[in-house]
N, C-alpha and C positions, 0 to 999 in steps of 0.2 A: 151711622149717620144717614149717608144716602141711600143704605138699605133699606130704612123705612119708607121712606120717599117713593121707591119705584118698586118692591117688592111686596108680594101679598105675604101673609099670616106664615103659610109655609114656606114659603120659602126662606126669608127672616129665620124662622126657626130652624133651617136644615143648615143654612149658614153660619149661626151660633153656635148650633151642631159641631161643625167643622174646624170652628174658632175654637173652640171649647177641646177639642179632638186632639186639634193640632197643640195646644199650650199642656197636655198633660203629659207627663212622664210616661215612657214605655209599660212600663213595669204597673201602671196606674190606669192602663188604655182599658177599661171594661163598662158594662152598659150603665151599671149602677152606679159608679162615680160619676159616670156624664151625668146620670138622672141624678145626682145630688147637686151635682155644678149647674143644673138649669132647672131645677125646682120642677121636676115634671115628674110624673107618675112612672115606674117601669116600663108599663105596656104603652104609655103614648112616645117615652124614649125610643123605644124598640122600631113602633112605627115612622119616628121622625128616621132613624137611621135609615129601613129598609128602604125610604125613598133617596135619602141620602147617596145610598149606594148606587140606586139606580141612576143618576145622577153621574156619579163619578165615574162609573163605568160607560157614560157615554163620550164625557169631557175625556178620559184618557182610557183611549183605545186598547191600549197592551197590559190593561191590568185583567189579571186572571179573576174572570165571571166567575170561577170553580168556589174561590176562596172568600167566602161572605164572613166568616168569624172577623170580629172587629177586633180581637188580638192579632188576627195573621194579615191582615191585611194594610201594604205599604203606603201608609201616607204621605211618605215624603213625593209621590211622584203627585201631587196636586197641592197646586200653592192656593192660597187663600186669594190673591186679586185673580187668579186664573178663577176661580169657581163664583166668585162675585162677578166676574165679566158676562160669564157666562147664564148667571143669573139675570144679570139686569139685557143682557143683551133680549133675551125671551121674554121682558117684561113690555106689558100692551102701553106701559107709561111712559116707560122710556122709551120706546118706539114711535110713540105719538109726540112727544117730546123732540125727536129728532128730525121727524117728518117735519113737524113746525119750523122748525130751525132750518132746515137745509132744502125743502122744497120748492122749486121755484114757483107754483098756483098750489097751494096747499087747501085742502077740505076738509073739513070736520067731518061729514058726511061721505065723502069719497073715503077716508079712511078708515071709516067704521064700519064702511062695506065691503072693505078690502080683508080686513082682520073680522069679517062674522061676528060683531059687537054692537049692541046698541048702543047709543048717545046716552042714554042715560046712566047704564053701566056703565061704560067711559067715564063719563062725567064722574061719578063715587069714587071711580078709583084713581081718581086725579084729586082727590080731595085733600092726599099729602103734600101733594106735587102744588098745589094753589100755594098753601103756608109757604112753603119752601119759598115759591117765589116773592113771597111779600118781604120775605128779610130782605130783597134787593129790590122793593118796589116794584116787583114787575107781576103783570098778569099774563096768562093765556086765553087768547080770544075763543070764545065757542060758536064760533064759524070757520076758522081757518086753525086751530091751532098754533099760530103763530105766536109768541111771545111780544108781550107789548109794554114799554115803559121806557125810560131814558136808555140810548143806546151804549154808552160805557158799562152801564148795568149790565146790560145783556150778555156785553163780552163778559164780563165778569163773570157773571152766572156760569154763563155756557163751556167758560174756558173751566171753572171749578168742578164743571159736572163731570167735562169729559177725562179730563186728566185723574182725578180721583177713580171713576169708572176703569179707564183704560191703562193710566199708568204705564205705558208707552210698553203692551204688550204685544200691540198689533196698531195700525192705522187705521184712525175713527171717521175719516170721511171718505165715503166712495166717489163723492163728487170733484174732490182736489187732489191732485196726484201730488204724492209725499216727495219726488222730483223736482216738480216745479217750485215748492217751498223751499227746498236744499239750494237751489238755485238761487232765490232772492237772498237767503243767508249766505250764502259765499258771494256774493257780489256785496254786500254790505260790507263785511271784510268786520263781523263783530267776532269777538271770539269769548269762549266759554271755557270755565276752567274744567268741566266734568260732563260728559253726556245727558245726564239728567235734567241738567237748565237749557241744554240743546232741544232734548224734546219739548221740554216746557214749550219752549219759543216756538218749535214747528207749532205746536198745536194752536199756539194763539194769533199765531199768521194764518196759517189755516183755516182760523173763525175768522179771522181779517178779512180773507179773501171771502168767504162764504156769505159774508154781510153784505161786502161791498157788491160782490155780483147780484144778489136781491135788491141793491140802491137802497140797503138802510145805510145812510150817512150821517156821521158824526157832526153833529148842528154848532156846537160849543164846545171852546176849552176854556169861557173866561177865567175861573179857578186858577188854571195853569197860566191861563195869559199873566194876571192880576202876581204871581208867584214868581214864575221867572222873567217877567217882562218880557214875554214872547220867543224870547230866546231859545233855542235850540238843544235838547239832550245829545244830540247825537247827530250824524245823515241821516240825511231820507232813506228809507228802508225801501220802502214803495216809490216807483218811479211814474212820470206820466206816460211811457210808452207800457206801465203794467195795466193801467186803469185811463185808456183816453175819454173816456165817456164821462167817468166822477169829478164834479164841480173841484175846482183849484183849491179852493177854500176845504172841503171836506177832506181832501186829499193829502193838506196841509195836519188838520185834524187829527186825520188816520196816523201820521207820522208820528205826531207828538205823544199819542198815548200809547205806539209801540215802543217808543225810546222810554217814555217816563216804567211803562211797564221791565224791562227790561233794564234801567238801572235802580227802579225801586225793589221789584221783586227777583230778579234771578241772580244776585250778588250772591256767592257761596258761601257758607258762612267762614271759611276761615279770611276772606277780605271783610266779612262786617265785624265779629269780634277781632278788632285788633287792640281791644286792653279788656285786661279782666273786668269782667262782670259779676254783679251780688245778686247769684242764681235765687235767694231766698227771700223772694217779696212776690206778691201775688199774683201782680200782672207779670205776664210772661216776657222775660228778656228778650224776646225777637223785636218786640217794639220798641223796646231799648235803643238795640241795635238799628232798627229804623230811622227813629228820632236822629240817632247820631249820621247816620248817610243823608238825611234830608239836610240838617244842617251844614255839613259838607258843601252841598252842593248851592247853600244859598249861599257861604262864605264865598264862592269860587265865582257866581255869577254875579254876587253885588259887590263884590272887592272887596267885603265887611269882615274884619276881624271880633265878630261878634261872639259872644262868650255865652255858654247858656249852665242858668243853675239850676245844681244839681240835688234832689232831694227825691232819692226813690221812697221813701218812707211815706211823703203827702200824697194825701190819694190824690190831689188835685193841682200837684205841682207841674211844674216848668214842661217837664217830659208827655205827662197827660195832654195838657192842652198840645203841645205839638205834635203828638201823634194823632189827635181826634181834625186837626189842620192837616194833616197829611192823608187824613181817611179821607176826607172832605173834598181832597183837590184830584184824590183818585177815581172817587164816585158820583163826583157832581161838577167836577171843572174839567 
């Protein structure tokens, strides 16, 4: 997915390579099965590997340079999101991409100079990276690199890019100390049933703070207003001795889409499945599951014992439209 997005031709391919590597039986690890499994010629296999190699022999230090035979050599000591980090970390896309995002005077032009690239080169190979952004309505300015479109989007985006990227192998921002964030989480007093929705949440506070130090502020919830009647998911996560400078109102904002974020997306799933589900219809039972927490939660704010029918078979039944209502209120309210 986001391979394509930030990495060039080779590299894409040497991590296919890898993927490909990694899903085959022991006894099945040789050059010519890989080159059946990715349709490539023997000798361009051959070539994708020796880069490969080179590669892994830099990401993990203590593997023996001696041993290049791709039967003798230990793959379990390189995991797949470790060699994608690594990839996208050296990509000029994703670095411009980040510079955008996390820069306090960011340049198109300063950064082009900085990385020995022209703007035009840049520009092409930001060509993936543009599409990508449009599924979220957003652009990159070609002055500043800056990401530019409704500010929920952005976190959206940016919180998808990094966590998919990093996968909570290391910490993604050298500008927010991963402290300071553990900090505002234990003062909240939220609690998580699994580490993995902990990091989720570090990282999207994280972008929290990262925006709000830039002064992109969150302008609208009406969505959400118009939903719950202004009412409340949760405490303030963010306090005004965090942020004394961000208008009352944005700050307000900020609140609301970390509590909706956090009771819509970080529920585990053994609290969303709590009755069987009919895993064998098209749309994917997580929206299922969604649909059912959304409704939850309007029963509980409007007092309403309201019933909703049920019919996974219509493409355009009761559950559709409240999931595309709930898409709605997360990206546009």
């Amino acid at each position: 997915m986001l391979e394509q997005v930030f990495l060039v031709k080779q590299d894409v391919e040497k991590y296919r390579m890898l993927s490909v590597i990694k899903a085959l039986p022991p006894q099945e690890l040789n050059l010519s099965n890989i080159s059946n499994r990715m349709n490539f010629t023997y000798q361009k296999t051959y070539n994708i590997f020796q880069a490969l190699l080179e590669d892994i022999l830099e990401v993990v230090p203590d593997m023996d340079p001696k041993v290049t035979k791709i039967e003798s050599i230990d793959f379990s000591k390189i995991a797949i999101d470790t060699y994608r980090l690594y990839l996208v970390q050296n990509s000029i896309v994703f670095q411009a991409f980040n510079y955008g995002l996390t820069n306090a005077n960011p340049s198109f032009e300063a950064f082009s100079n900085e990385h020995f690239t022209s703007k035009s080169t840049l520009n092409r190979r930001m060509s993936a990276f543009r599409s990508f952004l449009k599924n979220f309505g957003l652009k990159i300015s070609n002055s500043t690199l800056e990401i530019k479109g409704d500010e929920k989007s952005i976190r959206w985006m940016a919180y998808f890019v990094y966590w998919y990227i990093y996968h909570g192998q290391e910490w993604p921002f050298q500008l927010i100390q991963q402290d300071a964030i553990d900090g505002i989480i234990d003062r909240s007093g939220k609690t998580f049933s699994n580490p993995i929705t902990y990091l989720q949440f570090e990282y999207f506070l994280a972008i929290s703070r990262i925006r709000l130090i830039k002064r992109n502020y969150i302008n609208n919830m009406d969505t959400y207003d118009d939903v719950f009647s202004n009412q409340k998911l949760g405490s303030d996560v963010l306090r005004r001795e965090d942020y004394s400078i961000v208008p009352i109102n944005a700050l307000d904002n900020e609140n609301k889409l970390i509590n909706l974020f956090h009771k819509m997306v970080f529920q585990p799933s053994a609290e969303i499945y709590k009755q069987p589900m009919n895993f064998d219809v098209r749309i994917n039972p997580k929206f299922y599951a969604l649909v059912y927490h959304f409704i939850d939660f309007l029963k509980e704010h409007y007092r309403d014992d309201m019933t909703v029918y049920h019919n996974q078979k219509s493409p355009e039944g009761y559950h559709d439209l409240c999931f595309k209502r709930y898409y709605l209120l997360s990206h546009h309210g």
